[in-house]
VEXNUKOL-426540 format. One line per 5 residues: for each residue x, y, z of C-alpha. Coordinates in nm, 4 decimals, m for minus. Layout:
REM residues N
X,Y,Z | ...
***
This chain:
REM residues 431
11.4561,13.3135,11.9215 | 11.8195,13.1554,12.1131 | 11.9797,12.9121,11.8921 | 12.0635,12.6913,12.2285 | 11.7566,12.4614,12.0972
11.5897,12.2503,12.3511 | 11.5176,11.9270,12.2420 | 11.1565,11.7436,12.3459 | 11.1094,11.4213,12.3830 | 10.7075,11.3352,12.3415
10.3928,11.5032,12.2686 | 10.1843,11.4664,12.5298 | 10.0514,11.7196,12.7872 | 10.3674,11.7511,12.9483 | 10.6165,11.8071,12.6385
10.3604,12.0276,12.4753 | 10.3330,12.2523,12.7884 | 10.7018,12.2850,12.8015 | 10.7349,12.4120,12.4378 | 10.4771,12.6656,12.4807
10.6450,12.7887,12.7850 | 10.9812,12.7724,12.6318 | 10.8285,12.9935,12.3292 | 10.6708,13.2232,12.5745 | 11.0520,13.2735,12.7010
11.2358,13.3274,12.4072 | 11.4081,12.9320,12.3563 | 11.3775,12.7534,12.0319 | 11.2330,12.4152,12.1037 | 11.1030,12.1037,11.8692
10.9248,11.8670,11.9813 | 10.9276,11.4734,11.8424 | 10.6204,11.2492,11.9424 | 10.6174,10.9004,11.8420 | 10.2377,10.8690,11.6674
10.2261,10.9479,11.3208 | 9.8731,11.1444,11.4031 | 9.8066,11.3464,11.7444 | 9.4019,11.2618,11.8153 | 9.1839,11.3112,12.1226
9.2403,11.0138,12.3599 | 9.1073,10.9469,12.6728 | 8.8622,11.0266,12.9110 | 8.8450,11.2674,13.1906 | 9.0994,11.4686,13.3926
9.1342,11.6811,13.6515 | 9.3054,12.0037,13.6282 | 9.4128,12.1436,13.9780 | 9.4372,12.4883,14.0188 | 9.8222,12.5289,14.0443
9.8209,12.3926,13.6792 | 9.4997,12.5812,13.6014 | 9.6742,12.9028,13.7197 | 10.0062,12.8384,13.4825 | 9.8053,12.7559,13.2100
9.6248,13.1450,13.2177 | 9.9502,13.2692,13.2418 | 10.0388,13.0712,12.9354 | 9.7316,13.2660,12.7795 | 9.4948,13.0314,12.8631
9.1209,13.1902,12.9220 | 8.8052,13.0338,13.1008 | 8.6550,13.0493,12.8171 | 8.9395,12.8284,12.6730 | 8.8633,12.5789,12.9318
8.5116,12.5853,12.9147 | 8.5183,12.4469,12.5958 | 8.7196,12.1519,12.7119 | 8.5558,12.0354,13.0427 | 8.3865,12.2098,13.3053
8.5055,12.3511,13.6512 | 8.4697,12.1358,13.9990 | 8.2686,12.2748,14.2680 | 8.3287,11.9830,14.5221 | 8.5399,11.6614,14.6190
8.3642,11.4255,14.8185 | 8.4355,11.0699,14.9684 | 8.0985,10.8631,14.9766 | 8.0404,10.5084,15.1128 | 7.9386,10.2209,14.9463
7.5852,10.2240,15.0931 | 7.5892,10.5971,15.0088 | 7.6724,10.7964,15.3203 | 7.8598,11.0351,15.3510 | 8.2197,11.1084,15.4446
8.3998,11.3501,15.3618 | 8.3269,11.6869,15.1134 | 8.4712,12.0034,15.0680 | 8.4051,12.3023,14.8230 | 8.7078,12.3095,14.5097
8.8563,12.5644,14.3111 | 8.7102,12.9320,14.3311 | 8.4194,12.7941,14.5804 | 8.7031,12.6818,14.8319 | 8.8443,13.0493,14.8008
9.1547,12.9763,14.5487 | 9.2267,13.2663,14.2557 | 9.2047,13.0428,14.0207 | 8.8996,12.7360,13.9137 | 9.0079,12.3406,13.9092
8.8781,12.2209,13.5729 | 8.7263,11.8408,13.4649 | 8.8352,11.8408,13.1048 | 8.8288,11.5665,12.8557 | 9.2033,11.4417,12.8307
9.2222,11.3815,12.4397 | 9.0246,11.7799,12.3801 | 9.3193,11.9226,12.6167 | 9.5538,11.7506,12.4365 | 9.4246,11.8863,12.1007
9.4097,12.2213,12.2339 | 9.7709,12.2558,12.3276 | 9.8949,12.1164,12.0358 | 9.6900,12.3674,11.8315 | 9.8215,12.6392,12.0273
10.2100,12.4843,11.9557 | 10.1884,12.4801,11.6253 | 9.9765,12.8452,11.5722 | 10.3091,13.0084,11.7455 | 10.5855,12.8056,11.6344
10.4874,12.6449,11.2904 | 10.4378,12.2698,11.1943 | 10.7802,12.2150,11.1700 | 10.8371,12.2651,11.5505 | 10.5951,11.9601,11.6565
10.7393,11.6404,11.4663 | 10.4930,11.3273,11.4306 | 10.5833,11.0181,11.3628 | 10.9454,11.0157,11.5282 | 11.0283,10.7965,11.8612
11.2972,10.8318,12.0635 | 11.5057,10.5675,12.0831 | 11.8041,10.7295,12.3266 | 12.0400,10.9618,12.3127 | 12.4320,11.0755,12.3865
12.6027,11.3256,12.5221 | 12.8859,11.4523,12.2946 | 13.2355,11.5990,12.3938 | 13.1148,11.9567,12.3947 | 12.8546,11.9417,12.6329
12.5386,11.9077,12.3672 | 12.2780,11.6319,12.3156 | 12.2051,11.3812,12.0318 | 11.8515,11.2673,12.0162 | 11.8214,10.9350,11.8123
11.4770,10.8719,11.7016 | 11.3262,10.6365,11.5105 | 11.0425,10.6422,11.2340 | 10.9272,10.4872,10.9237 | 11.1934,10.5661,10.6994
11.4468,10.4251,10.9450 | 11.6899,10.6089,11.2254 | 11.7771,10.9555,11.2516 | 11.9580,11.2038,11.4343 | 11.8878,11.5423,11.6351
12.1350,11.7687,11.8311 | 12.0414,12.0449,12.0726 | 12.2041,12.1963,12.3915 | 11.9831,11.9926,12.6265 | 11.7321,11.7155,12.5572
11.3391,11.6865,12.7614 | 11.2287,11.3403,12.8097 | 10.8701,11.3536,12.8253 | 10.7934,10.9878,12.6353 | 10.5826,10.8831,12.9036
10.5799,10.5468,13.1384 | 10.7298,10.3511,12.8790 | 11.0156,10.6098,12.8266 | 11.3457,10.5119,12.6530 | 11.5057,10.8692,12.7694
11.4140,10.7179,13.1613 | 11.5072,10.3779,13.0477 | 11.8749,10.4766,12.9180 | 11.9234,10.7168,13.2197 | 11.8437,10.4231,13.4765
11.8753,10.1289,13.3032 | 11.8346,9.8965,13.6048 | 11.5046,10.0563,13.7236 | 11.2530,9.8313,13.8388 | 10.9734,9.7032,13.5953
10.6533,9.9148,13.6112 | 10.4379,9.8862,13.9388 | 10.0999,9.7500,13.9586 | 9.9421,9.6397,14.3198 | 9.6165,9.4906,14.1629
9.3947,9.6913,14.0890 | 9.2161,9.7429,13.7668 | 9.0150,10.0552,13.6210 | 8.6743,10.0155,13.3351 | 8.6822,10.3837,13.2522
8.4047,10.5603,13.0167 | 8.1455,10.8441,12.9964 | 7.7926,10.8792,12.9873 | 7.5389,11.1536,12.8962 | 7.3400,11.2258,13.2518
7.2255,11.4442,13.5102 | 7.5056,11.5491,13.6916 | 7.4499,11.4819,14.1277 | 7.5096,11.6551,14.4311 | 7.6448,12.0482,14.3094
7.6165,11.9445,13.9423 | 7.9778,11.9917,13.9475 | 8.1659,11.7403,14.1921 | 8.4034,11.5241,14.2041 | 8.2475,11.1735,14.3662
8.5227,10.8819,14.5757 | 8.2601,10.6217,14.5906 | 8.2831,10.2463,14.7958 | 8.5649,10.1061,14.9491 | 8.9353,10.1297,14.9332
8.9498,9.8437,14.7031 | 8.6376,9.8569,14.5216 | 8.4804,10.1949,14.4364 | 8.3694,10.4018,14.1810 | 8.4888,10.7649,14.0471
8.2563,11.0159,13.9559 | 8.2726,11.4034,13.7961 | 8.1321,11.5763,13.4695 | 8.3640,11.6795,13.1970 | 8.1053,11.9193,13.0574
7.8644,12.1837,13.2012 | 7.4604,12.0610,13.1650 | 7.3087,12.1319,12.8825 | 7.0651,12.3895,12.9323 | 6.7747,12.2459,12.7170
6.8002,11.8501,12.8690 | 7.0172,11.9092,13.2319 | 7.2249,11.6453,13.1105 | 7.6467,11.6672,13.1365 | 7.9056,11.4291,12.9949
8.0233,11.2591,13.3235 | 8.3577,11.0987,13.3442 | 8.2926,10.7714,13.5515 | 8.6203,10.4912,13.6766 | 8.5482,10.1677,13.8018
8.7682,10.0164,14.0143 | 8.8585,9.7384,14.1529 | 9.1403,9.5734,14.3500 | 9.2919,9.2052,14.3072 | 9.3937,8.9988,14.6207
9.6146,8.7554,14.3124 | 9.7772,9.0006,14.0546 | 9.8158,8.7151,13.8395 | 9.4259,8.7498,13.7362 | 9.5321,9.0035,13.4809
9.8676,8.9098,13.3044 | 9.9743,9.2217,13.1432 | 10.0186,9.5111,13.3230 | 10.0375,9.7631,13.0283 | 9.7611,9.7634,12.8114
9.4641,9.9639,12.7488 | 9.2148,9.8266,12.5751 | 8.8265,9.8707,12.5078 | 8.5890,9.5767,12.6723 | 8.2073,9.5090,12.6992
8.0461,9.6523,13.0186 | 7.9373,9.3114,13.0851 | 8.2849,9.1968,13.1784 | 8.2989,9.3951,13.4912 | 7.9877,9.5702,13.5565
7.8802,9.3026,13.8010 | 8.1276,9.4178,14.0334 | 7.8807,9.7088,14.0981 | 7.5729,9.5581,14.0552 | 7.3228,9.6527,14.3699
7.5058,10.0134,14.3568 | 7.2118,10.2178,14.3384 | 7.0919,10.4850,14.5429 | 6.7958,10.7855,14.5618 | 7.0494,11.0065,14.4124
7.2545,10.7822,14.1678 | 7.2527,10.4755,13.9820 | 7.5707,10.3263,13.9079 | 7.4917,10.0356,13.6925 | 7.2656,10.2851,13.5099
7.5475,10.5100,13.4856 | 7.7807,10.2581,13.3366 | 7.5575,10.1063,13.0928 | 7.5184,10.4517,12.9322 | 7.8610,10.4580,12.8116
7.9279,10.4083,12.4382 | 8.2735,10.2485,12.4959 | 8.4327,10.1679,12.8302 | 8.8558,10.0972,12.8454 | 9.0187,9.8761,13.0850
9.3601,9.9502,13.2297 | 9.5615,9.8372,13.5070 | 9.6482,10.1456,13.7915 | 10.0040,10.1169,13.7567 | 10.3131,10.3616,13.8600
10.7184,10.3425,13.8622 | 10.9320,10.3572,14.1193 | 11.0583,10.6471,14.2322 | 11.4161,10.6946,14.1199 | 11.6883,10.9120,14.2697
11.7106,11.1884,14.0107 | 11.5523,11.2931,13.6806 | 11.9114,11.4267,13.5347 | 12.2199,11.3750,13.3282 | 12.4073,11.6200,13.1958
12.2110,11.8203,12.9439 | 11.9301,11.5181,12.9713 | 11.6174,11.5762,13.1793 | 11.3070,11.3622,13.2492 | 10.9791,11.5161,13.2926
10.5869,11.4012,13.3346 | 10.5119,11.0616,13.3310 | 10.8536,10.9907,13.2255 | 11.0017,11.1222,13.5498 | 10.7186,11.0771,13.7758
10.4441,10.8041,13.6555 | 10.2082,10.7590,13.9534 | 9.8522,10.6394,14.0141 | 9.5430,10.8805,13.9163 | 9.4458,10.8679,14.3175
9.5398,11.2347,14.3692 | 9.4075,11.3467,14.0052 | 9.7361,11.5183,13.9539 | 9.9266,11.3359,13.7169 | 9.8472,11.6140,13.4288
9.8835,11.8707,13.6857 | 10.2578,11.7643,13.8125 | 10.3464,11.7769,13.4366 | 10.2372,12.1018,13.4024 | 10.4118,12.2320,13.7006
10.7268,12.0645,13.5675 | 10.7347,12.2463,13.2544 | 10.7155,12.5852,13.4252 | 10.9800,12.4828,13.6698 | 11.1866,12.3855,13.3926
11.1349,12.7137,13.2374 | 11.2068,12.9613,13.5209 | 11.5175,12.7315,13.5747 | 11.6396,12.8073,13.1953 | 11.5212,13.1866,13.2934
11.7594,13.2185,13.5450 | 12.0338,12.9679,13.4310 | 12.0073,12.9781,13.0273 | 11.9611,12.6808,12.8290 | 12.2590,12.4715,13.0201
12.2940,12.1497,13.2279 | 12.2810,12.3904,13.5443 | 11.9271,12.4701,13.5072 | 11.7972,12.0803,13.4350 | 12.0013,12.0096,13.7849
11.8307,12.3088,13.9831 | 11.5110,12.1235,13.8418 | 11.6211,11.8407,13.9629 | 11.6924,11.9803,14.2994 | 11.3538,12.1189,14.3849
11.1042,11.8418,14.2672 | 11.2656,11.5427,14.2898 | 11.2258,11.4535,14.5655 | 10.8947,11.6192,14.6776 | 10.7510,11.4238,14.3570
10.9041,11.1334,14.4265 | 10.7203,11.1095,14.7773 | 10.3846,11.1701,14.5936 | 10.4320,10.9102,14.3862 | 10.4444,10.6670,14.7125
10.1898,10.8932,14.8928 | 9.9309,10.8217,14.5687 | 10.0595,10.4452,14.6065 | 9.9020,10.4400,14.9625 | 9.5663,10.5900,14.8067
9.6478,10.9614,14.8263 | 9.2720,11.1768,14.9445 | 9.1398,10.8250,14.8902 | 9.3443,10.7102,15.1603 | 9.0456,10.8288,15.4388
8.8326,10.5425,15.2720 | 9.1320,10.3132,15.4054 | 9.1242,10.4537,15.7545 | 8.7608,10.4323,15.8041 | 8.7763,10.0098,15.6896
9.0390,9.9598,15.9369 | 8.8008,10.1249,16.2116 | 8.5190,9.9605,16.1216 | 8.5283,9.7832,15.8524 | 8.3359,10.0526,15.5896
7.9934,9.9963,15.7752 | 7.9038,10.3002,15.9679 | 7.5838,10.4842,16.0873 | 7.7489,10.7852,16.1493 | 8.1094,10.8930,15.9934
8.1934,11.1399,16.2862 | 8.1828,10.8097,16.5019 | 8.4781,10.6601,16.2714 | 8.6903,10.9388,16.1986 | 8.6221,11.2966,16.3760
8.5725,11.6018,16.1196 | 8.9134,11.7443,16.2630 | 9.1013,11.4067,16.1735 | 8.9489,11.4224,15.8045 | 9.0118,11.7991,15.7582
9.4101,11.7659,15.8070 | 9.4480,11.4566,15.6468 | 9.3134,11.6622,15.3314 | 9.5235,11.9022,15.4036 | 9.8137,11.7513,15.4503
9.7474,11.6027,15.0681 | 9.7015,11.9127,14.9248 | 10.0094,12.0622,15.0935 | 10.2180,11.7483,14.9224 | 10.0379,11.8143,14.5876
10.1620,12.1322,14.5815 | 9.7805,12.2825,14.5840 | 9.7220,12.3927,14.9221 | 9.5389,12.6958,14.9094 | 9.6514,12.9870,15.1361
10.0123,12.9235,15.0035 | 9.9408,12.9054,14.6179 | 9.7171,13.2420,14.6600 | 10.0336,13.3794,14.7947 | 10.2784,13.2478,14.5808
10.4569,13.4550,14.3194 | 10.4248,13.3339,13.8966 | 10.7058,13.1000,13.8777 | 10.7448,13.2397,13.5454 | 10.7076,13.6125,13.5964
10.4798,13.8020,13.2993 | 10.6489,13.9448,13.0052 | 10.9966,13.7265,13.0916 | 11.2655,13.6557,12.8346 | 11.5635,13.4797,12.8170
11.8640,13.7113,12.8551 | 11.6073,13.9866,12.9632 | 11.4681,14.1262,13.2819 | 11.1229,14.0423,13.3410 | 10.8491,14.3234,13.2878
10.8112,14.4617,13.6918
***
């Protein structure tokens, strides 16, 4: 292993993917996450399949991710009285290399950190320790100051991750007159029930309004005895008065009573929402919030990655993804540039500012942005959709998404690993 240690900030998807690519390279890395115990939180995610593609190359199998969620066959855009708007085939089915994967957050989580510690030992995934800031000393290296039960202590490295999530202290210190955290309104119940899965068995359902409308996609494949999936479900809707809600960071479990009025009536001949809800054990209620984008993720031998860098609304269901994709660009940067301030700044350089328009891009609704174009046409009521918004307008505003997500498919088929197999710092990779 390099001595020039690499210092991570957090635990979470995107620190944890960035310290298995680092060992993959060659660079010694430790990681610090702030809970005392790492357990399986959260409900559904989507894995796109840029991240599902760097994850395989990280050793990764299908049979890996079979065991955490189940692949998507379809996206679709439905409205609220059940018609129809917009679908398209996903991963493999729409002709990528590589599947898009529903996964249960906290399992994916698990799994990672399993795979951390199996290659680099306990001692390189540190629980219980919260960064508090850092500084940069004369020659160039890092000081990590974390905090934990037994007090304050001290880490130095050659460069130092930030990957503590929305609530960062690494972001906070870098920009300490950022805005507060973002939220327009709008409030998510999120849970999963045991059911028959609809339309493919294996799609990903936008369903209602722009401001009121449910989310819909199993996280497991049916069981073959009953037909019966765990599906992810998010239930959402939007506040004219913010001020309804006074806290704009919590996440907290609630009866279904509390909100499942708001989708009351929702029933159709091929789902029933209420249903749906009701047959949740637990359901968690969060706010949709975001940060503003700020004007770069670096200083010095400090980076910001993930949430941290980048916090944006689940519209685009590529919040996981993004972090994914930032640990592998930070690794082929520290490929070609070693463990130095040069290769968090060449980082820097190419998603910065890409990201930072997807964050405002998911602000305006991201894919579910077409269910805001066909209100303003007719107000959501519709016989038929191609009298709203023609097939061709619908098709490139997809497009155009992807192509901002970074998932577009001709040109990730085409692209080349951005960490080429077999590489090594200080070594040519393997041709």
């Amino acid at each position: 292993m390099s001595h020039d240690r690499v210092l991570i900030a957090g635990g979470g998807i995107g620190g944890l993917s960035l310290a298995l690519t680092l060992h993959q390279i060659g660079v010694d890395c430790v990681v610090f996450e702030s809970v005392s115990e790492l357990k399986p939180l959260g409900v559904g995610i989507n894995l796109q399949p840029n991240a599902v593609r760097e994850l395989m190359e990280l050793g990764f199998t299908t049979d890996d991710l079979d065991q955490l969620g189940a692949p998507a066959r379809e996206w679709a855009l439905v409205g609220q009285k059940g018609q129809e708007i917009y679908a398209e085939p996903r991963g493999t089915d729409a002709g990528y290399h590589w599947p898009q994967y529903a996964v249960h957050r906290g399992a994916f989580h698990m799994a990672l950190a399993r795979r951390f510690v199996q290659l680099a030992g306990a001692d390189a995934l540190r629980t219980g320790q919260r960064a508090a800031g850092y500084q940069i000393e004369a020659d160039g290296r890092v000081t990590l100051r974390l905090t934990s039960v037994d007090g304050e202590s001290f880490e130095t490295g050659r460069v130092l991750i930030g990957a503590d999530g929305i609530h960062s202290a690494i972001r906070a210190q870098m920009h300490p007159t950022q805005p507060p955290i973002h939220w327009g309104g709008a409030v998510m119940w999120r849970g999963t029930s045991w059911t028959k899965p609809v339309r493919t068995g294996a799609s990903f359902i936008g369903l209602g309004t722009h401001r009121h409308r449910m989310v819909i996609y199993p996280i497991s494949r049916p069981d073959p005895d009953t037909g019966l999936a765990l599906v992810n479900w998010i239930a959402e809707v939007t506040y004219d008065d913010p001020s309804v809600h006074e806290r704009t960071g919590w996440f907290r479990q609630v009866p279904i009573e509390d909100f499942i009025h708001h989708f009351e009536g929702w029933t159709y001949d091929w789902l029933d929402v209420p249903a749906l809800i009701r047959g949740a054990d637990a359901a968690y209620e969060n706010p949709m919030i975001d940060r503003d984008p700020v004007p770069h993720w670096i200083d010095g031998p400090v980076a910001l990655m993930g949430d941290a860098a980048h916090a944006m609304y689940p519209t685009g269901s590529n919040g996981a993804s993004q972090a994914i994709i930032d640990a592998r660009t930070l690794g082929a940067k520290i490929l070609s540039d070693g463990v130095t301030a040069l290769a968090l700044e060449a980082y820097n350089d190419q998603l910065c500012g890409p990201v930072s328009d997807l964050i405002l891009r998911n602000r305006g609704a991201g894919p579910f942005g077409l269910l805001n174009l066909v209100n303003d046409r007719c107000g959501g009521e519709f016989d038929q959709i191609d009298d709203v918004v023609t097939p061709q307008e619908r098709s490139e505003f997809m497009t155009k998404y992807k192509a901002a997500a970074g998932f577009a498919r001709d040109t990730l088929n085409a692209a080349p690993s951005i960490i080429p197999a077999g590489a090594q710092i200080g070594q040519q990779a393997s041709p």
